[in-house]
N, C-alpha and C positions, 0 to 999 in steps of 0.2 A: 504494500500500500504506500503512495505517494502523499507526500503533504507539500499544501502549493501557499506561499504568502506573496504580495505584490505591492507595490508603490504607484498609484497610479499620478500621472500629472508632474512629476517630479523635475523642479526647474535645473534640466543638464539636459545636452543634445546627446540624443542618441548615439551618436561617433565615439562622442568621448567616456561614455555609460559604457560602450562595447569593446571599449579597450583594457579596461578591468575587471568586465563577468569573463572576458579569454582567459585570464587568467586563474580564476577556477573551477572551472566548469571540470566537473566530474573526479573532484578530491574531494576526500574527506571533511568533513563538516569543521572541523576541531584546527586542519590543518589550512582551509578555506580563513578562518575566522582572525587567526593567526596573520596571513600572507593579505588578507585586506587592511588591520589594523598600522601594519608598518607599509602600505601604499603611499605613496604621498601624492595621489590624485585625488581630488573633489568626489569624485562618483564615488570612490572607495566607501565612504560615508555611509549614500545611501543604499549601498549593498548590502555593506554591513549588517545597517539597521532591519534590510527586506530578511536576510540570510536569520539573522537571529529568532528572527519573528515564524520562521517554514519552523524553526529548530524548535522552539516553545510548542509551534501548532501539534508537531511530532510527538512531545513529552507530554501533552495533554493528553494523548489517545494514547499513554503506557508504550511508547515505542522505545526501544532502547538506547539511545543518545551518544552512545560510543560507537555504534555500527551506523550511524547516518553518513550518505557522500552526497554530494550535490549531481543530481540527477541531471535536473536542466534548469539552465538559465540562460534568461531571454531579454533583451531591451528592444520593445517594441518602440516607432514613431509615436505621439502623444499630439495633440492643436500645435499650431504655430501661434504667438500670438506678433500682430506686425506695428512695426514701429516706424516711424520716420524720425532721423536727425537733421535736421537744419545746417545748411550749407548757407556758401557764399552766394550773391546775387539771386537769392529768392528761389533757391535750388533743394529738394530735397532727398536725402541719400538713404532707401530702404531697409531696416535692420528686422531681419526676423527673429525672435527670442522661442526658440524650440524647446517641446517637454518631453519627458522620456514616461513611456510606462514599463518599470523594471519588475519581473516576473522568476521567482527561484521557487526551485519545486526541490523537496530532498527525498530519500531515500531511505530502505535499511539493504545494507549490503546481505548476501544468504551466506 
């Protein structure tokens, strides 16, 4: 049985959210938890927090917490939301502010 927790709306572009679920996608929960915490990327953050919360939903249903690996994780696209900056001579220069929806699902290893 799979336990799934999620961040929906999460203000970080999907690019840079998917440059730190590669990095544990399909390790160990414990060793996942570890290798986020000494990241020193933004998204690491909110991984973290998605990661710990699948790991709670696990230990709620008497799953055993030492055999969980990260099954799957996903950073889906999330709205854009669009901006304009103010330029020179009445010019305005488009800034899109993109959200991520981060998705960890864990496991029990057999």
């Amino acid at each position: 049985m799979a336990w799934t927790a999620s961040h929906k709306f999460a203000r970080i572009s999907p690019q840079k959210a998917r440059l730190v679920v590669d990095l544990i996608r399909g390790k160990r929960v414990q060793e996942a938890l570890t290798l986020l915490k000494f990241t020193r990327k933004r998204a690491a953050v909110f991984i973290y927090q998605v990661l710990k919360s699948a790991t709670a939903n696990a230990d709620e249903q008497e799953a055993d917490v030492k055999n969980l690996f990260v099954k799957e994780c996903r950073v889906d696209p999330g709205p854009t939301m669009h901006r304009f900056q103010p330029k020179d001579r009445g010019r305005a220069h488009p800034i899109k502010k993109r959200s991520s929806h981060i998705i960890v699902t864990v496991d029990e290893k057999q």
